[in-house]
Backbone as CSV, one residue per row, in Angstrom:
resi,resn,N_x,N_y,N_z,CA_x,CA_y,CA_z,C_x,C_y,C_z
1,UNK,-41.047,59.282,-60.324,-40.956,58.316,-59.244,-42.226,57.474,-59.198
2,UNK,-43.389,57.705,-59.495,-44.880,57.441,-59.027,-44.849,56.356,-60.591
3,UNK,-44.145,56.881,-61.579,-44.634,56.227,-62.498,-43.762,55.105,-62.205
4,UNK,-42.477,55.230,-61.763,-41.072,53.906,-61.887,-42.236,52.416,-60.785
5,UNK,-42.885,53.264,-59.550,-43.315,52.674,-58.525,-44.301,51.579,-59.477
6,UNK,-45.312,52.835,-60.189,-46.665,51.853,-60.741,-45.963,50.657,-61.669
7,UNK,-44.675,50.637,-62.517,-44.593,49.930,-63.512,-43.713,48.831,-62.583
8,UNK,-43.077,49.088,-62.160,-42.739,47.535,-60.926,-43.831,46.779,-60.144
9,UNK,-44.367,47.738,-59.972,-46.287,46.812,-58.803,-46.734,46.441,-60.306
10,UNK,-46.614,46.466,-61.264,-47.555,46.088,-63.199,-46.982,45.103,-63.426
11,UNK,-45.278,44.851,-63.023,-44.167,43.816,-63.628,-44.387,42.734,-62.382
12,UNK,-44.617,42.788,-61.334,-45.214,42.458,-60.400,-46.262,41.405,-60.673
13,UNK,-47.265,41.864,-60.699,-48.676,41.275,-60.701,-48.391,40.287,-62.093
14,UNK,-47.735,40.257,-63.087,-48.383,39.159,-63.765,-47.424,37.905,-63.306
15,UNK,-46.649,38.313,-62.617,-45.751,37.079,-61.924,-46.775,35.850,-61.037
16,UNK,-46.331,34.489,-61.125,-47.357,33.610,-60.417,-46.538,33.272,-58.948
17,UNK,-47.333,33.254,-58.171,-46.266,32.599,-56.803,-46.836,31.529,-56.678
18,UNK,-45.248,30.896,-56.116,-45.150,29.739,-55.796,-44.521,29.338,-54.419
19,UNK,-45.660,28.804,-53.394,-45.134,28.436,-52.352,-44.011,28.013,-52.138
20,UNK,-43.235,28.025,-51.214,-41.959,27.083,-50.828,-42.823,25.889,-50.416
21,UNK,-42.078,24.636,-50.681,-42.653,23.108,-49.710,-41.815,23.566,-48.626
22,UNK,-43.038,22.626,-47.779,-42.710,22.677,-46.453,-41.606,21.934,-46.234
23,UNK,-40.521,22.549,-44.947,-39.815,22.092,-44.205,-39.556,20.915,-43.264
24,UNK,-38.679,19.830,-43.241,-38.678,19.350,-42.082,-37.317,19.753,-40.931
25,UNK,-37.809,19.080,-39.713,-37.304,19.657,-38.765,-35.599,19.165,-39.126
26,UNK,-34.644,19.510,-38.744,-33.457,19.132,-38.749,-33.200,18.204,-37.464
27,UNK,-32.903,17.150,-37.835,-32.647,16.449,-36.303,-31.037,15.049,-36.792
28,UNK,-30.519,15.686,-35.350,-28.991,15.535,-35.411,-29.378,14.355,-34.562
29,UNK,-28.683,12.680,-34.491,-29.171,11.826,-33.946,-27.102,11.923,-33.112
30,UNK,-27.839,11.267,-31.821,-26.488,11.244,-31.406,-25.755,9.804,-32.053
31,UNK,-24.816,9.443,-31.350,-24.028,8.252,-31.937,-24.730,6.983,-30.412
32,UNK,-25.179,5.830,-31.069,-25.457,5.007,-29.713,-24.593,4.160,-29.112
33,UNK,-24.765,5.034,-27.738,-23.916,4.413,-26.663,-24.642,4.053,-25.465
34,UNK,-24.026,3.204,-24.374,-25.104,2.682,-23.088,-24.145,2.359,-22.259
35,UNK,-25.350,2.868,-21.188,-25.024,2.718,-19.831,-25.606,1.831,-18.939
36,UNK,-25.103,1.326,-17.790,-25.925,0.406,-16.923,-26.429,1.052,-16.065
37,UNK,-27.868,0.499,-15.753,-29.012,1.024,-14.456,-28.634,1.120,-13.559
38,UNK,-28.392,2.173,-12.665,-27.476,1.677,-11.339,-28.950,1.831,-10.512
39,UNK,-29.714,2.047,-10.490,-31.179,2.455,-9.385,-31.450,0.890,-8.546
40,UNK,-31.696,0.755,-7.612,-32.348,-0.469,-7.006,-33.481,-0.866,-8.053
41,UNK,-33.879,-1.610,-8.715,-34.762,-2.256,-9.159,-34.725,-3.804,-8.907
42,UNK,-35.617,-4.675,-9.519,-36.078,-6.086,-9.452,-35.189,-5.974,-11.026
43,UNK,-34.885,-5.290,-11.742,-34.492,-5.631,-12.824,-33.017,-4.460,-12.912
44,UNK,-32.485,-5.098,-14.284,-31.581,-4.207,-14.644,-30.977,-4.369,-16.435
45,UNK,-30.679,-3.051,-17.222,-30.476,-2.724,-18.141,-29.611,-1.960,-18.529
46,UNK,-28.904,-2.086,-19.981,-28.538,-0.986,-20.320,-29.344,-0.206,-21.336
47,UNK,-29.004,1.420,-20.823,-29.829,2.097,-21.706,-28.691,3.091,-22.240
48,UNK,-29.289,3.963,-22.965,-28.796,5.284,-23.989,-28.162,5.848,-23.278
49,UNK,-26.829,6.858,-23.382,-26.149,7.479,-22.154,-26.273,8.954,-22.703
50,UNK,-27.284,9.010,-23.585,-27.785,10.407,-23.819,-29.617,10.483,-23.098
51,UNK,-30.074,9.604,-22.357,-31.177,9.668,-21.566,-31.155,9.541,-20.598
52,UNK,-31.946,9.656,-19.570,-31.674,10.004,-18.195,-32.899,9.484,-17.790
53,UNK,-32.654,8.611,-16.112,-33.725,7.636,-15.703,-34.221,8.625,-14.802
54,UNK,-35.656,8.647,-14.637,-36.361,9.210,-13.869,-37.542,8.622,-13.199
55,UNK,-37.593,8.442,-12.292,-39.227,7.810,-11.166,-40.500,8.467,-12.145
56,UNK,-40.871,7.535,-11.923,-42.514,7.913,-12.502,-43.177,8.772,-11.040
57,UNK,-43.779,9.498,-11.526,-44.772,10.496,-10.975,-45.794,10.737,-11.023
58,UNK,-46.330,10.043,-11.679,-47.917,10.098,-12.380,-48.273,9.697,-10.591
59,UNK,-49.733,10.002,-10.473,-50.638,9.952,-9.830,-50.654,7.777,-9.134
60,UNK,-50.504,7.041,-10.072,-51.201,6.103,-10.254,-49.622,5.194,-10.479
61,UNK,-48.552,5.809,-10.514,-47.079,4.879,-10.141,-46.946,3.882,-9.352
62,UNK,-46.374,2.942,-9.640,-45.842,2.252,-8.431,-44.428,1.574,-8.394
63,UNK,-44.048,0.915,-6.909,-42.163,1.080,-7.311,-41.934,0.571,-8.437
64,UNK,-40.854,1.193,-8.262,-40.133,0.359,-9.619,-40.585,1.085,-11.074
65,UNK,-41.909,1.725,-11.116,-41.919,2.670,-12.016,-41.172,3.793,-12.887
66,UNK,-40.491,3.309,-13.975,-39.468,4.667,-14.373,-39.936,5.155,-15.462
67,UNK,-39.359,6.342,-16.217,-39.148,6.962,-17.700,-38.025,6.974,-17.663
68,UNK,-37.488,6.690,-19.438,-36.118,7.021,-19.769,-36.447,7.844,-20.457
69,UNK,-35.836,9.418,-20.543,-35.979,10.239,-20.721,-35.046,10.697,-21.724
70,UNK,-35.160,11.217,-23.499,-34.417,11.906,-23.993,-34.398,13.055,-24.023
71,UNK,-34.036,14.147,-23.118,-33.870,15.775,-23.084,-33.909,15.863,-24.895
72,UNK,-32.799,15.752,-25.470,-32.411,16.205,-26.799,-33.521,16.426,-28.023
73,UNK,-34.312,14.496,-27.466,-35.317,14.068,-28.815,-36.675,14.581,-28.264
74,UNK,-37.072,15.122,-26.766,-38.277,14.794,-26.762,-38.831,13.462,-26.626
75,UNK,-38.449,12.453,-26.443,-38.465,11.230,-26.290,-38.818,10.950,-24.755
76,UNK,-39.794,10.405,-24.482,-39.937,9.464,-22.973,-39.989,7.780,-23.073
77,UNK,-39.448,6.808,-22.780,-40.149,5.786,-22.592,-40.420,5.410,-21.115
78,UNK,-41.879,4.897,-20.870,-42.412,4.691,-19.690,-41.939,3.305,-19.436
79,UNK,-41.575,2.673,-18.420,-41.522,1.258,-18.157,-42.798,1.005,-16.777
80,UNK,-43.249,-0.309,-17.005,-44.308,-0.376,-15.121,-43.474,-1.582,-15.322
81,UNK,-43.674,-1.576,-13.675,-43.443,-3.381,-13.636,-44.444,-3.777,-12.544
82,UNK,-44.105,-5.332,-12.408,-44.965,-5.268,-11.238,-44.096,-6.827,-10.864
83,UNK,-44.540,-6.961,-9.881,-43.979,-8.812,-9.364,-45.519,-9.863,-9.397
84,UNK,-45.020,-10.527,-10.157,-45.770,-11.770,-10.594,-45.975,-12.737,-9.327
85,UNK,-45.147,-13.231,-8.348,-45.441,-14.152,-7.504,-46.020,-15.271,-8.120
86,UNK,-45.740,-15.945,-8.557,-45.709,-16.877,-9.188,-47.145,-17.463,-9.490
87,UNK,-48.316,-16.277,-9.808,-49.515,-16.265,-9.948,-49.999,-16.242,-11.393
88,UNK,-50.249,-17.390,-11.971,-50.785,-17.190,-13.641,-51.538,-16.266,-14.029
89,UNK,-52.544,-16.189,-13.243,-53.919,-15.610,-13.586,-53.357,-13.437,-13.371
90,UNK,-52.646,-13.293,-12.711,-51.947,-12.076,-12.819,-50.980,-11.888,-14.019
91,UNK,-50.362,-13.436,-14.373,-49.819,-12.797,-15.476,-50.683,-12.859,-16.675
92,UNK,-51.760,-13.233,-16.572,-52.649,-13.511,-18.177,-53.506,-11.702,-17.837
93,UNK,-53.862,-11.546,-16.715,-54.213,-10.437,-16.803,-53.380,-9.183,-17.206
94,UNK,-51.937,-9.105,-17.078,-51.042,-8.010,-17.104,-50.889,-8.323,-18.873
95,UNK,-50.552,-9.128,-19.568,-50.693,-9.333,-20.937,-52.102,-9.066,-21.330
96,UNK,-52.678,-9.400,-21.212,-54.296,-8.682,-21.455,-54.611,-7.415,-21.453
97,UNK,-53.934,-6.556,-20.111,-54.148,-5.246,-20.108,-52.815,-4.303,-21.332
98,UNK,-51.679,-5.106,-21.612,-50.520,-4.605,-22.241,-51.428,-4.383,-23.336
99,UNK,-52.053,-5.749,-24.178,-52.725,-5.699,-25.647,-53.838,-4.673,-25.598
100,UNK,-54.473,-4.403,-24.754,-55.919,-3.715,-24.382,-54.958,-2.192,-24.611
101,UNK,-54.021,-1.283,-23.630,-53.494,-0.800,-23.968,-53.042,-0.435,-25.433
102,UNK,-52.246,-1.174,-25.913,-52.102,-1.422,-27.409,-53.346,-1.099,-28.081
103,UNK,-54.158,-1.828,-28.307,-55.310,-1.365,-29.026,-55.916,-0.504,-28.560
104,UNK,-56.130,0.369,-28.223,-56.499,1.537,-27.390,-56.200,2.807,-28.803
105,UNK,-54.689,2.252,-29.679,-54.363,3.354,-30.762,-54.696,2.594,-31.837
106,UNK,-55.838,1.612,-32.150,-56.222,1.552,-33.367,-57.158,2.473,-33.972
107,UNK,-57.559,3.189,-32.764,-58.596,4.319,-33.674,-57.647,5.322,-34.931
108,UNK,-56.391,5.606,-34.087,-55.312,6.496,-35.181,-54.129,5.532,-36.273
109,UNK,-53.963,4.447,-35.302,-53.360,3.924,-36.130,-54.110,2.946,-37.605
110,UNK,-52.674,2.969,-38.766,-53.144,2.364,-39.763,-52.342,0.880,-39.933
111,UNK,-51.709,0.545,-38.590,-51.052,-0.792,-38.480,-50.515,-0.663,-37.351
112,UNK,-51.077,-2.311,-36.735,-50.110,-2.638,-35.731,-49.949,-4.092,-36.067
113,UNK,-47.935,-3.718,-35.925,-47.725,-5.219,-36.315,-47.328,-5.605,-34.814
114,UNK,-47.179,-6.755,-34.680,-46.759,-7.007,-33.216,-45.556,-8.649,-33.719
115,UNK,-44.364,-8.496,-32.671,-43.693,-9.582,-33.219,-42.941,-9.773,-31.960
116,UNK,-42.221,-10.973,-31.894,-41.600,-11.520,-30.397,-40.501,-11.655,-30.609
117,UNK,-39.464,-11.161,-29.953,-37.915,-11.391,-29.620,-37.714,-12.602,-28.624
118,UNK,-36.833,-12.947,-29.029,-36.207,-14.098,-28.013,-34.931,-13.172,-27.750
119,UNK,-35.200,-12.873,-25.889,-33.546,-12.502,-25.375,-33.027,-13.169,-25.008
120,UNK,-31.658,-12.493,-24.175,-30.753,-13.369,-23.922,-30.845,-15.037,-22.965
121,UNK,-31.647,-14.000,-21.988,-31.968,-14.703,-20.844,-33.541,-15.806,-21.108
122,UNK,-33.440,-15.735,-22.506,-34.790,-16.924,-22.540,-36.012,-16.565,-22.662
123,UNK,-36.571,-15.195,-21.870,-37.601,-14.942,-21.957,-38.424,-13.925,-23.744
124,UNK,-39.168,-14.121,-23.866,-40.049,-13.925,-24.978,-40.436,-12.519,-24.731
125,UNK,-39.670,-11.683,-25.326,-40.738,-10.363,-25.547,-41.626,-10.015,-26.471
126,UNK,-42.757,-9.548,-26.408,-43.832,-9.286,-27.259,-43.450,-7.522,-27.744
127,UNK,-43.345,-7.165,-29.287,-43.034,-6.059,-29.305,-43.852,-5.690,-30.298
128,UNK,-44.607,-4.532,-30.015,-45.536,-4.294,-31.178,-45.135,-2.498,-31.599
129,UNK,-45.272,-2.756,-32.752,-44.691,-1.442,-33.737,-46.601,-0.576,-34.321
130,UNK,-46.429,0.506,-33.863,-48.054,0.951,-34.171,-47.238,2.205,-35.114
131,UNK,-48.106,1.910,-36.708,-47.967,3.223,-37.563,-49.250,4.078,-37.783
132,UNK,-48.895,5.422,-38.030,-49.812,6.249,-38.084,-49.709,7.774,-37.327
133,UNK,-50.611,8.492,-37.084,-50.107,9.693,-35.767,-50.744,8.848,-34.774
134,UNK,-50.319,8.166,-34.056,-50.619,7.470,-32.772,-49.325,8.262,-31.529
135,UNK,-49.859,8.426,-30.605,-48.963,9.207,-29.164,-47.848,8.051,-29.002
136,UNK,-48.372,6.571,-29.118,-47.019,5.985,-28.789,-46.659,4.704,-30.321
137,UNK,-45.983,4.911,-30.373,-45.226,4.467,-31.771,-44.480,2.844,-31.270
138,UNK,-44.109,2.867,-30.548,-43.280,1.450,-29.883,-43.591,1.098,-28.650
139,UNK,-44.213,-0.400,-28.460,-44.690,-0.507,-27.213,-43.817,-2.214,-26.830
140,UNK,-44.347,-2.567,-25.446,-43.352,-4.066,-25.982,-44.219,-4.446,-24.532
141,UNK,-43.523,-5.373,-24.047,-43.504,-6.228,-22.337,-42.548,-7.242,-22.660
142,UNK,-42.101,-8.051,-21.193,-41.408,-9.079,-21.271,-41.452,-9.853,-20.118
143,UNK,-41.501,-10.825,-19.954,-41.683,-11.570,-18.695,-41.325,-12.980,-18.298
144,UNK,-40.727,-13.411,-17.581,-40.026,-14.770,-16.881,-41.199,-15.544,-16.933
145,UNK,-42.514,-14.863,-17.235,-43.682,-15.538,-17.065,-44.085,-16.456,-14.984
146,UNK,-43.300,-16.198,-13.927,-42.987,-16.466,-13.297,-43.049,-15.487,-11.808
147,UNK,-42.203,-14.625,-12.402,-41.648,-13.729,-10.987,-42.007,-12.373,-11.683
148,UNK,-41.682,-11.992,-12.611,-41.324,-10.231,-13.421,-41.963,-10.451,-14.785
149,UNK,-42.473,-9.031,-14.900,-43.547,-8.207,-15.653,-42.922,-7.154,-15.788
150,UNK,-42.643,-6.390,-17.210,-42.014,-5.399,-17.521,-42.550,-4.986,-18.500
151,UNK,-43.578,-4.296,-18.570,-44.098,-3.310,-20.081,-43.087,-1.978,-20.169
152,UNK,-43.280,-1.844,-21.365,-42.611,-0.198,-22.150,-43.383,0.289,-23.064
153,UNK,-43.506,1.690,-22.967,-44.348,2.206,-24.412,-43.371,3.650,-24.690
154,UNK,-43.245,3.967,-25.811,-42.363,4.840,-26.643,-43.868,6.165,-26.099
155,UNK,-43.214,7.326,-26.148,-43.866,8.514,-26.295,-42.913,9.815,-26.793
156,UNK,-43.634,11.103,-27.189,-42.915,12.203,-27.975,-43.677,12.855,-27.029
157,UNK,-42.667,13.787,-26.299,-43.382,15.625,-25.982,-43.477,16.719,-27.132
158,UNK,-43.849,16.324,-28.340,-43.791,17.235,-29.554,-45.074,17.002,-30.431
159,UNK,-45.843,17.929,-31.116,-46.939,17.887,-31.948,-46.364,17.577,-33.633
160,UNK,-45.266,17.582,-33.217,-44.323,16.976,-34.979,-45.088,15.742,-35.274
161,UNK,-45.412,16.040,-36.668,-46.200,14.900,-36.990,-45.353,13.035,-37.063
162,UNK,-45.487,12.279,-36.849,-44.730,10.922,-36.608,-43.986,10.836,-37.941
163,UNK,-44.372,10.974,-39.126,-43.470,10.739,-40.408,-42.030,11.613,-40.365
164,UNK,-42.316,12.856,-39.882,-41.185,13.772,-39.563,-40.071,13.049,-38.370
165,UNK,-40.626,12.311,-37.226,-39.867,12.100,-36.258,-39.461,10.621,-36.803
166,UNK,-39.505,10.135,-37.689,-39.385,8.557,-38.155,-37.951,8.563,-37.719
167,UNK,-36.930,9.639,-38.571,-35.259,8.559,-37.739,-35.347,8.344,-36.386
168,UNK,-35.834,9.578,-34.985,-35.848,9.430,-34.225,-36.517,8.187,-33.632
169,UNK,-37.748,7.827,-33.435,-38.278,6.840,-33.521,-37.397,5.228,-34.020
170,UNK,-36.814,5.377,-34.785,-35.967,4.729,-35.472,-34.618,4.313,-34.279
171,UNK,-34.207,5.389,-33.887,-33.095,5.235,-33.032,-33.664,4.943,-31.657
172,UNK,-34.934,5.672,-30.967,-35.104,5.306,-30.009,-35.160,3.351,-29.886
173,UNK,-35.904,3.201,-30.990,-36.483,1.549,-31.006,-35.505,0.927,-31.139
174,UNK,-34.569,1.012,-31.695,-32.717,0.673,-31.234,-32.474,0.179,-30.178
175,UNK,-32.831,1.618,-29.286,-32.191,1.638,-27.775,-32.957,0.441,-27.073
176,UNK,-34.395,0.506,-27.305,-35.632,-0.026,-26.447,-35.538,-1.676,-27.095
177,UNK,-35.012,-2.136,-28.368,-34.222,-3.187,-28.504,-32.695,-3.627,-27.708
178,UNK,-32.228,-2.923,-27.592,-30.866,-2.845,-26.974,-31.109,-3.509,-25.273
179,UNK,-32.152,-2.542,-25.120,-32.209,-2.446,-23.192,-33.287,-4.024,-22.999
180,UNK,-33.605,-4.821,-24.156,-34.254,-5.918,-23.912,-33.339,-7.070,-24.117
181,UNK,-32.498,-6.929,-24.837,-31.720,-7.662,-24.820,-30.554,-7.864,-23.654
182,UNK,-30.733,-6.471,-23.248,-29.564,-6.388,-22.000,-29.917,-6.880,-20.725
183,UNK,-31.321,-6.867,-20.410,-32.203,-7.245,-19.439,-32.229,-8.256,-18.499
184,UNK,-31.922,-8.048,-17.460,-31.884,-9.198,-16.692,-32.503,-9.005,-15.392
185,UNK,-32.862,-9.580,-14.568,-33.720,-9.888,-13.532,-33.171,-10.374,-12.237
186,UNK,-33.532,-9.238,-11.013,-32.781,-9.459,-10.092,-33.220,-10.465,-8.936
C-alpha cells in the first residue's frame, strides 16, 4: 500500500500545473422595455420596466431628486435637477459644475469622450462616456437652457472590474439614451 501511495505522489510531482483563466461573471441582460414616470416631477420619462424609481436620500438631495435603480444589474442612475428661472449665470454655473464633476474621474479614467444628442424636444444633451475603472461610466445633463436642468451619472454597487460589466453598461446607456429622448418637461 505505502509503496502504490509513494509511486502516485512520484507520478504526481513531475506533472506541471496549470492554472484555470479566470472567470467572468455570467450576466443574463433582460429584454428592453419602458415605462412612464408616473411621480410628480417638473419633468417626465420613460425608463426600463426592470428598474425602479426611488427619492434620493443622500444627506444633500433636493426635490425632484431620484435614482433609477436596477435590483438585477446593480445598476443606480442618479438624476438632480434643479429650476433654472430663467437665470443664465445659474445655468453656466450648473454646466460648469456637471464638467467639474466629470473630470473629477480623470485621475482613473483613460478617456473621456463627451458628445451631444439632439432630442426630441430640441434641447441639446451633453453626454460624456468615461473609460477605465472609474465609479461612474456614463454621465450626461440636458437643459431648455431656460427653465430645467437635468444631470445623470451611471453608477455600479459591485467591485467587478468595468471591462467585465461592459454589456451591462452597454444596456444601461441604452436605457439612459432612451429616457433622453423620451424627455419632456412639465
Amino acid at each position: 500500500m505505502w509503496l502504490s501511495l509513494l509511486a502516485s505522489m512520484a507520478a504526481c510531482a513531475g506533472e506541471e500545473y496549470t492554472p484555470k483563466p479566470k472567470g467572468y461573471n455570467r450576466i443574463d441582460l433582460p429584454s428592453q422595455s419602458y415605462q412612464q414616470l408616473q411621480e410628480a416631477h417638473p419633468y417626465t420619462f420613460e425608463y426600463s420596466q426592470h428598474a425602479k424609481i426611488r427619492p434620493d436620500s443622500s444627506g444633500i438631495a433636493q426635490p425632484h431628486w431620484i435614482n433609477i435603480i436596477y435590483p438585477s444589474l446593480g445598476a443606480n442612475v442618479q438624476l438632480t435637477y434643479k429650476q433654472l428661472q430663467s437665470n443664465p449665470k445659474m445655468l453656466n454655473d450648473l454646466v460648469e459644475d456637471a464638467r467639474k464633476l466629470t473630470a473629477k474621474h480623470q485621475i482613473k479614467a483613460y478617456a473621456i469622450e463627451e458628445s451631444q444628442i439632439k432630442v426630441p424636444t430640441g434641447d441639446i444633451a451633453a453626454v460624456f462616456e468615461l473609460e477605465g475603472e472609474v465609479p461612474s461610466q456614463f454621465q450626461f445633463y440636458v437643459t431648455d437652457s431656460t427653465d430645467h436642468f437635468l444631470r445623470g451619472a451611471l453608477y455600479f454597487r459591485t467591485a467587478t472590474q468595468n471591462d467585465s460589466l461592459a454589456p451591462v453598461i452597454e444596456f444601461v446607456k441604452k436605457d439612459i439614451v432612451h429616457l433622453l429622448n423620451t424627455l419632456e418637461w412639465k
